[in-house]
C-alpha positions as CSV (number, residue, x, y, z in Angstrom):
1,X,50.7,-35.7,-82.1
2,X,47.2,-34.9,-82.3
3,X,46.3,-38.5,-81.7
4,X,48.5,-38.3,-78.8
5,X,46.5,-35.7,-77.2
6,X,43.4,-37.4,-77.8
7,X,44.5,-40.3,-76.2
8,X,45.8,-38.4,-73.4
9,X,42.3,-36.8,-72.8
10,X,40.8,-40.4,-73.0
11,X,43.1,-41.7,-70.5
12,X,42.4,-38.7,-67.9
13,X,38.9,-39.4,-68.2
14,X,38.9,-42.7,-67.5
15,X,41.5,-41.8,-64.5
16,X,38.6,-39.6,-63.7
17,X,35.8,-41.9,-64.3
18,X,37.9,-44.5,-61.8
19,X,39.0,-42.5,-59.2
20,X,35.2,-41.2,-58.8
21,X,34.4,-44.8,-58.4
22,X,37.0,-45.8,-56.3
23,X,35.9,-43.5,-53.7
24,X,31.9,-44.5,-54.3
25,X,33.3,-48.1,-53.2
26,X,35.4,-46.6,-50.4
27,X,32.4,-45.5,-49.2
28,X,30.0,-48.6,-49.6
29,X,33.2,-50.6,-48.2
30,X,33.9,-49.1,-45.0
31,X,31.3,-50.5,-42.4
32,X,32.0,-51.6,-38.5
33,X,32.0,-49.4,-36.0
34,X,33.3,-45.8,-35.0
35,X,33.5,-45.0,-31.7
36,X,33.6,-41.1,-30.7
37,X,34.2,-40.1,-28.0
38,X,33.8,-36.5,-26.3
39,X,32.1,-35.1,-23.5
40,X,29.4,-33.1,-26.1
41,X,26.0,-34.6,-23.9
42,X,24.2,-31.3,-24.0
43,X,23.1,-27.8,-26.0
44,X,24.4,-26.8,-28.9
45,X,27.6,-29.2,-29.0
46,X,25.5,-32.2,-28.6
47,X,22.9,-30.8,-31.5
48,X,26.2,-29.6,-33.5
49,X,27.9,-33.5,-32.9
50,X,24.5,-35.0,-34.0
51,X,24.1,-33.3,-37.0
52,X,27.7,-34.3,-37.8
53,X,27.3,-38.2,-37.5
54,X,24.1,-37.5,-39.4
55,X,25.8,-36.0,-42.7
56,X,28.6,-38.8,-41.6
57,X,26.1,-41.6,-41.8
58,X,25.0,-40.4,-45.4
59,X,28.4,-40.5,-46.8
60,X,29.1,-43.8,-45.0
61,X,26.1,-45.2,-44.6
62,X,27.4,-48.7,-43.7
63,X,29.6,-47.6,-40.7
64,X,27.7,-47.4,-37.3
65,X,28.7,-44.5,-35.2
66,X,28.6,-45.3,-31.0
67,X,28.7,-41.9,-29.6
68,X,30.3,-42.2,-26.4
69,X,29.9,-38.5,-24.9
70,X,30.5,-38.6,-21.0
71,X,28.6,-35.5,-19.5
72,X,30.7,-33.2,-17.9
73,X,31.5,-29.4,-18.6
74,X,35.0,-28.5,-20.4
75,X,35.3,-32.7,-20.2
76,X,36.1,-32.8,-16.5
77,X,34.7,-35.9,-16.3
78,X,35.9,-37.2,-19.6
79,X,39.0,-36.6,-19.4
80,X,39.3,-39.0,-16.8
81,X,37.5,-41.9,-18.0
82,X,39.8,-41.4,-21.3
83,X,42.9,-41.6,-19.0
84,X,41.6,-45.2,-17.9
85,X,40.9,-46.0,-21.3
86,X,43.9,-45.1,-22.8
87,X,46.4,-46.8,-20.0
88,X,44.5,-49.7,-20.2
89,X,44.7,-50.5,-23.5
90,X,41.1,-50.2,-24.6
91,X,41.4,-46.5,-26.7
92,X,38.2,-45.4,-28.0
93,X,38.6,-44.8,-32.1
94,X,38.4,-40.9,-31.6
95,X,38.7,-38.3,-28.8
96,X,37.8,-35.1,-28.7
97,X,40.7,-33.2,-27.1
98,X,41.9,-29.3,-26.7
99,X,44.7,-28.4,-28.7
100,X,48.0,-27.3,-27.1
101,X,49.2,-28.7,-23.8
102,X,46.0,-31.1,-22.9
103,X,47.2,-33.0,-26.6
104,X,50.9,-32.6,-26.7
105,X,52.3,-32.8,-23.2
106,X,50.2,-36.0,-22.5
107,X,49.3,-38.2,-25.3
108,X,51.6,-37.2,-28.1
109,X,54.2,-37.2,-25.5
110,X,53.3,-40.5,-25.1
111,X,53.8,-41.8,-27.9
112,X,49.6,-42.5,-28.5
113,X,49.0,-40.5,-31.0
114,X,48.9,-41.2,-34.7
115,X,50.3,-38.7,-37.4
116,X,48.1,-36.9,-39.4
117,X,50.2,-35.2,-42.4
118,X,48.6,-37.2,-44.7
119,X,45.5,-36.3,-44.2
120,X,46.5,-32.5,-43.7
121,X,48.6,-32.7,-47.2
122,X,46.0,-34.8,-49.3
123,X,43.2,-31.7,-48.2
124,X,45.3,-29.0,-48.6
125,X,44.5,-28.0,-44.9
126,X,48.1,-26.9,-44.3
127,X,46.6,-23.6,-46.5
128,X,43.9,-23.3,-45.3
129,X,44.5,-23.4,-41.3
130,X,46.0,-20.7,-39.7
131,X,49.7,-21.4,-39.0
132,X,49.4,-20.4,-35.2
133,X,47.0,-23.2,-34.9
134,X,48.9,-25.8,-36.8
135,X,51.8,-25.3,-34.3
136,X,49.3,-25.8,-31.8
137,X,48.3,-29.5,-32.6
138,X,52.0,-30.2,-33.9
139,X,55.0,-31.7,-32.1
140,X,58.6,-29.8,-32.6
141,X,59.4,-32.1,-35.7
142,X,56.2,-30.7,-37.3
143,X,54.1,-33.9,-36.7
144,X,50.4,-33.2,-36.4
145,X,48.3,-35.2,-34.3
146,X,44.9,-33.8,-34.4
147,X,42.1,-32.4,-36.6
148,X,40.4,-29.0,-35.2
149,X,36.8,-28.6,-35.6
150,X,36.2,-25.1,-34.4
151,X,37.6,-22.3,-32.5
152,X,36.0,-20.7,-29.1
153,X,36.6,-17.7,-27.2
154,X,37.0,-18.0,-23.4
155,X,36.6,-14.4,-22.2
156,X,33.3,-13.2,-22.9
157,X,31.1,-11.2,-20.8
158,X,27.3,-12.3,-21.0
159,X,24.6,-9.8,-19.9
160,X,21.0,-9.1,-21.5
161,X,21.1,-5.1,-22.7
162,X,17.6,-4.7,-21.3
163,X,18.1,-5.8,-18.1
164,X,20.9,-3.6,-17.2
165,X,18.9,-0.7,-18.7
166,X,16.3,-1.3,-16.7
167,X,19.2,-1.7,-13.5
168,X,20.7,1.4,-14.5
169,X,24.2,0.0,-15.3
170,X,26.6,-0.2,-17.9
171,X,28.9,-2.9,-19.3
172,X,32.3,-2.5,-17.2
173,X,35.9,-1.4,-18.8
174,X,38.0,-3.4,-16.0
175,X,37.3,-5.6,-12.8
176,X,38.0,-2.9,-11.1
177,X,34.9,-0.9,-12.4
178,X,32.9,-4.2,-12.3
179,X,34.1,-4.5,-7.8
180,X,33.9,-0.9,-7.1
181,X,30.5,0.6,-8.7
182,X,29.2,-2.2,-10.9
183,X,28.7,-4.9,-7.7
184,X,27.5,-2.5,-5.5
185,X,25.0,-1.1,-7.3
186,X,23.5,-4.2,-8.4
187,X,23.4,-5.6,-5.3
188,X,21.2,-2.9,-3.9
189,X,18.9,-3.6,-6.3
190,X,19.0,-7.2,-4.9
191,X,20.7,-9.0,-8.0
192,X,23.3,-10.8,-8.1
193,X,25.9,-9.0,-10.3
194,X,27.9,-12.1,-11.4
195,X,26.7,-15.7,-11.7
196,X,28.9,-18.1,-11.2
197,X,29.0,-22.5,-11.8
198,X,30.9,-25.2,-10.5
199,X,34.5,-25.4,-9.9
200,X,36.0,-26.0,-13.5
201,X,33.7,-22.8,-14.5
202,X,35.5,-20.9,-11.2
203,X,38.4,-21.4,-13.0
204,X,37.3,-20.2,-16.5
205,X,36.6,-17.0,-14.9
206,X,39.7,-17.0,-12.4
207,X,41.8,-17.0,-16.3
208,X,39.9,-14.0,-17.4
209,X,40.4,-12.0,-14.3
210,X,44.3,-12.7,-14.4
211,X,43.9,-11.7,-18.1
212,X,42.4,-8.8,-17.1
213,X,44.9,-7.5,-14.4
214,X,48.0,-8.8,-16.1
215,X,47.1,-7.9,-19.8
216,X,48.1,-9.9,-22.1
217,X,52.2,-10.2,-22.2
218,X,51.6,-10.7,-18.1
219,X,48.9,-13.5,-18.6
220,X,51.2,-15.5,-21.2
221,X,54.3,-14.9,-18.8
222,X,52.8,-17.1,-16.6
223,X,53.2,-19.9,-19.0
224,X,56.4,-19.5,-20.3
225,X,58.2,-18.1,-17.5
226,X,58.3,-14.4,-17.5
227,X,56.0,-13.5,-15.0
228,X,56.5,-14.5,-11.8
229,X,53.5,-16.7,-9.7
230,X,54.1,-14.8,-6.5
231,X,55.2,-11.2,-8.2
232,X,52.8,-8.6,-6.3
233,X,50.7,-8.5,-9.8
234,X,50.1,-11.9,-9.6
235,X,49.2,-12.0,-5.9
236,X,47.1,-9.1,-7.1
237,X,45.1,-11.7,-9.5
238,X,43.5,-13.5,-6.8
239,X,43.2,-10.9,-4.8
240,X,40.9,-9.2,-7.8
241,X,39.3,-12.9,-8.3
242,X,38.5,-12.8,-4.2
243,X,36.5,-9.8,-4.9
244,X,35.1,-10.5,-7.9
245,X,33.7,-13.7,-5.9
246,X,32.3,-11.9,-3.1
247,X,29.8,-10.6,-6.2
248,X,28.9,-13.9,-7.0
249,X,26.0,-16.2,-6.5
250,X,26.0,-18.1,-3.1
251,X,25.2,-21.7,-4.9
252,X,27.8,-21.7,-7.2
253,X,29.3,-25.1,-6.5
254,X,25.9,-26.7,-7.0
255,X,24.9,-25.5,-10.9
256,X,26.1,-26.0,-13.9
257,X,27.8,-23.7,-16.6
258,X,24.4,-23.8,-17.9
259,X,22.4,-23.1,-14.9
260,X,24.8,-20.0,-14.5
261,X,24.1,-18.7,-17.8
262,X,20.4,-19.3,-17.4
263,X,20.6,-17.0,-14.7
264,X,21.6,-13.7,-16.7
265,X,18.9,-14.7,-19.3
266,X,16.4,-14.9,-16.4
267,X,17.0,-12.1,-14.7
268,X,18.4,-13.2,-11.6
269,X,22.2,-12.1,-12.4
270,X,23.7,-9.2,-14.6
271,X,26.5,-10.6,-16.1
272,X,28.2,-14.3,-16.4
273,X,31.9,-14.9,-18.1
274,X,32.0,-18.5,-20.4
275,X,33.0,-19.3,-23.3
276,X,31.0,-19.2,-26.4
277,X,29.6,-22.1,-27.0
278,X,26.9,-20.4,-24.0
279,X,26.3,-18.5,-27.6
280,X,25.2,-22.1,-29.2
281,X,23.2,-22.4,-25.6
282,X,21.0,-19.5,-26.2
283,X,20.7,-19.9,-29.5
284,X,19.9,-23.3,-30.2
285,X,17.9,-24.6,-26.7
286,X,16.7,-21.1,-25.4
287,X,15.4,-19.8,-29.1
288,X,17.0,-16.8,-28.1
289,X,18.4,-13.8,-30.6
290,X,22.0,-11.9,-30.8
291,X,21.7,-8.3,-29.5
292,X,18.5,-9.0,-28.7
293,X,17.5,-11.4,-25.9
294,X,21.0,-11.6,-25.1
295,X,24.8,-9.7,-25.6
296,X,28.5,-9.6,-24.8
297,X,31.3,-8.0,-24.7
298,X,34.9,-8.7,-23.4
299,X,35.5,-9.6,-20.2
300,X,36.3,-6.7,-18.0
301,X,39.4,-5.5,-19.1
302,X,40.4,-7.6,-21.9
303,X,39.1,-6.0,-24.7
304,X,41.5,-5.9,-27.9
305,X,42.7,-9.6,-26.8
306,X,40.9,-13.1,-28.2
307,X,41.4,-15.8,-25.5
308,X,41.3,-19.2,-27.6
309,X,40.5,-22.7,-27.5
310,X,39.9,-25.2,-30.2
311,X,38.3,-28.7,-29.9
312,X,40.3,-31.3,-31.9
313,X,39.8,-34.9,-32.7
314,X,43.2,-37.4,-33.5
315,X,43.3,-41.2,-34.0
316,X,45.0,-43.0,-31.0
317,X,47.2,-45.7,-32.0
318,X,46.3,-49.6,-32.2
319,X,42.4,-48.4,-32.4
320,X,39.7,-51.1,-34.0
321,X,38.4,-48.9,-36.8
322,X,41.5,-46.4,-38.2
323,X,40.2,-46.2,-41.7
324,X,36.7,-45.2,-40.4
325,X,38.6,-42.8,-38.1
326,X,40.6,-41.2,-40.9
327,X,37.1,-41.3,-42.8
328,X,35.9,-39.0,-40.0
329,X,38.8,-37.1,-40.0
330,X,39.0,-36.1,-43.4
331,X,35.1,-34.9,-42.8
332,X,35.4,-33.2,-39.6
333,X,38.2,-30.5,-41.2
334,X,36.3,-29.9,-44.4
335,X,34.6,-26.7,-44.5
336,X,31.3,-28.2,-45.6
337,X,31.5,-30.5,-41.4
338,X,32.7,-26.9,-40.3
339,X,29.3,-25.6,-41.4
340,X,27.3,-28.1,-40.0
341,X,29.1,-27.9,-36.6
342,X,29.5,-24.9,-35.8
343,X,26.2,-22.3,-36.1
344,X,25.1,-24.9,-33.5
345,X,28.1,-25.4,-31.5
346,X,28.4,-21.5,-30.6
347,X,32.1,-21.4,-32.3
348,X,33.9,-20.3,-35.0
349,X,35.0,-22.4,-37.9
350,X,39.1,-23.5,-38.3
351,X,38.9,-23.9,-41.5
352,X,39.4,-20.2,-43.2
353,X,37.5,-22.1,-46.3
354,X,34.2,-21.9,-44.3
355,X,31.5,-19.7,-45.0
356,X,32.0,-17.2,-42.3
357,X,30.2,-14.4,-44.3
358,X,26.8,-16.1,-44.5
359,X,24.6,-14.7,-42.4
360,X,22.2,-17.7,-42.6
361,X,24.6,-20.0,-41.2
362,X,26.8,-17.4,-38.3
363,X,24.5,-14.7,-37.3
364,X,26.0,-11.4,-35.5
365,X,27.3,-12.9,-32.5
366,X,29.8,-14.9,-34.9
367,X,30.4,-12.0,-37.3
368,X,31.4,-10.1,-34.2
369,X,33.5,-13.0,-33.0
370,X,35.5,-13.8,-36.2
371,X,36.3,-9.9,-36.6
372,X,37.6,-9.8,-33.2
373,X,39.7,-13.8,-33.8
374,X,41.5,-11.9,-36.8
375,X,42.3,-8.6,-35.5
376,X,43.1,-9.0,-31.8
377,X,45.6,-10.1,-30.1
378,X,45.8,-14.0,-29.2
379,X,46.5,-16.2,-26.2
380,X,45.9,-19.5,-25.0
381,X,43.2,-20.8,-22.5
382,X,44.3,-22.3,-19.7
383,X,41.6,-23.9,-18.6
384,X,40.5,-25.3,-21.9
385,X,44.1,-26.7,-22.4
386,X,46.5,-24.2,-24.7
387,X,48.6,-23.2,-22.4
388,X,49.0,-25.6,-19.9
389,X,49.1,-29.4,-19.7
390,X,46.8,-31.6,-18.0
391,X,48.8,-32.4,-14.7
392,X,48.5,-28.4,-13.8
393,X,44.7,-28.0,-14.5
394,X,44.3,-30.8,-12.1
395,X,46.1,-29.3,-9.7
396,X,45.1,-26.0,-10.2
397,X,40.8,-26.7,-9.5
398,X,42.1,-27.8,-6.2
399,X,43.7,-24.7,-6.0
400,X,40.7,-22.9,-7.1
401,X,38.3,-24.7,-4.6
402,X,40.9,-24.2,-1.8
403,X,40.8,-20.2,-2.7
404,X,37.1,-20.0,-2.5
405,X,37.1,-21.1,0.9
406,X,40.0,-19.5,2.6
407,X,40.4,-16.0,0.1
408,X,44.4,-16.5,0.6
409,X,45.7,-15.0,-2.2
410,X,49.5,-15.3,-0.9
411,X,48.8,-18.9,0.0
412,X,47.2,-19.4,-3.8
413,X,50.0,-18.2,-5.2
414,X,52.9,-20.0,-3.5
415,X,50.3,-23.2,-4.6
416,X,50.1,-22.2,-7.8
417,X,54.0,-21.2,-8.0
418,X,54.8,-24.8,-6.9
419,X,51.9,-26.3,-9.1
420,X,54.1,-24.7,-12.1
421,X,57.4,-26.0,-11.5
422,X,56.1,-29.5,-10.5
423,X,54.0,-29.2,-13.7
424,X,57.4,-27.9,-16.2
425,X,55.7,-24.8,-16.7
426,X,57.7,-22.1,-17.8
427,X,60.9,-24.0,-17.4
């Protein structure tokens, strides 16, 4: 018997000794290429994706990584050149893609998407992602099809605390306050109170106001059928948004999400609603410190609720490189990728392994962040994909651009209503 055991430890330690070389070999024997592909070409997402091929490239040194980011905010442009892509038969390796909607009611529905419990199982990552996410990037049979990387926040206020000190005004509870006494005080001092980008950002903020107005059972009834597009609350949505415009910079259409944010920081506007990653912005191009050079808060009338998005990446099927996809897969959700990403990114980690509570890696705007992601309440971004598919965001930017120019909030709604039902929203 005591032979036995020896021999059993022997044995385990060879298994050991092998399967430590196995994966040094898996490592020197993957080489060609990885294409990824995402629309991450500026600020903190572009340093956070560097710095992931970089750590990538040291554990598989002889696999060359094309980076095939199309510029675009929230991947307006991407998406599209992915759509051609995809349909024509030519899928890049990886995508990046929001979970919910934008990846389930498109490409999984499809049929292009590869499986991923393996990879989930073999990590343990089914413990260690929260479930409400998991059903996000999972079909109704429990398939999942991508790997998230981080999760945002859409509604936050932006706003530096000395400049509205020096303005004399406060942060506000509700649109509402923010139309009434916020706007009109600012704009006698000749600011502009809220600064405002091009049309896919228009958007972003149009979710927050409706957020704002409906609360939060209102704003999810919208997507699965309980509220009613052309109730009087929801015609009182755009009405709100109208007004919340009329605050807003004159050249919105011509800057970017960027140039918007830029604005509060410089002094020209008081407040700006994105999503975090303008943290990873600040932070990482502009030098600038949480609570310091710059603050937040929730959007007006949202506090208490955590408005979510999360970037994923899955493998499309009949791709060149899968085994340096799944390579970068099984990085990309480990908590030491999570880490690199995201300090720079402006987001929080999906993994729950991460180290959230170091303070040299997520500084106070993320310990603020994660305290709100585990105690508020939750809902889905629109415009970033949760909630709605990719056939009513489309449709709804026209919506958006057709609002700014006529301020028809009955018209926007009976759009919108119709946008819905064409879309199998709510049905």
């Amino acid at each position: 018997m005591k032979y036995g055991k020896k021999f059993l430890l022997v044995v385990l330690a060879l298994m050991l000794v092998l399967s430590i070389s196995s994966m040094a070999t898996a490592q020197d024997d993957l080489s060609g290429d990885l294409e990824i592909f995402s629309w991450w070409t500026g600020g903190g997402e572009a340093a956070g994706l560097e710095a992931l091929i970089a750590k990538f490239n040291e554990l598989y040194p002889n696999v060359n990584i094309i980076n095939s980011a199309v510029a675009g905010g929230s991947g307006v442009n991407a998406r599209a050149v992915l759509t051609t892509r995809m349909l024509g038969g030519d899928p890049p390796d990886t995508f990046q893609v929001h979970a919910g909607a934008e990846l389930n009611s498109l490409w999984v529905k499809a049929g292009r998407m590869e499986s991923l419990n393996d990879i989930f199982e073999a990590n343990g990552w089914l413990e260690q992602y929260p479930q409400g996410l998991l059903d996000l990037i999972s079909d109704a049979e429990g398939n999942i099809y991508s790997v998230p990387v981080n999760i945002h926040r859409s509604n936050v206020l932006w706003y530096v605390p000395s400049k509205l000190e020096e303005w004399g005004v406060t942060v506000p509870k509700d649109w509402t306050e923010f139309v009434d006494t916020t706007c009109p005080a600012l704009q006698a001092k000749d600011v502009t109170p809220i600064s405002i980008g091009e049309n896919w950002t228009q958007s972003h903020l149009w979710e927050s106001v409706a957020l704002g107005v409906l609360g939060a059972d209102g704003y999810n009834g919208l997507w699965n059928g309980a509220t009613n597009w052309t109730s009087p609350e929801s015609v009182q949505v755009w009405d709100t948004y109208g007004k919340v415009l009329a605050c807003a910079n004159e050249d919105m259409n011509a800057i970017s999400w960027q140039d918007a944010s830029k604005q509060v920081i410089d002094g020209q506007a008081a407040f700006n609603v994105m999503g975090d990653w303008a943290a990873g912005y600040f932070i990482a191009d502009l030098s600038l410190e949480p609570n310091t050079d710059f603050a937040w808060a929730a959007a007006p009338g949202t506090d208490g609720v955590f408005m979510m998005l999360s970037d994923t990446f899955g493998l499309p099927k009949d791709v060149k490189h899968p085994e340096n996809v799944r390579a970068w897969l099984n990085f990309l959700g480990s908590a030491e990728a999570q880490d690199i990403f995201n300090p720079l990114k402006g987001s929080l980690p999906a993994n729950t392994t991460a180290k959230i509570d170091d303070a040299t890696l997520y500084n106070a705007y993320f310990q603020s962040a994660y305290e709100d992601w585990t105690t508020n309440t939750i809902v889905g971004s629109q415009r970033h994909g949760a909630v709605a598919p990719a056939a009513f965001d489309s449709g709804f930017l026209n919506i958006i651009a057709t609002f700014q120019a006529d301020k028809d909030s009955a018209s926007a709604s009976a759009n919108a209503a119709a946008l819905a039902i064409q879309t199998g929203i709510g049905g």
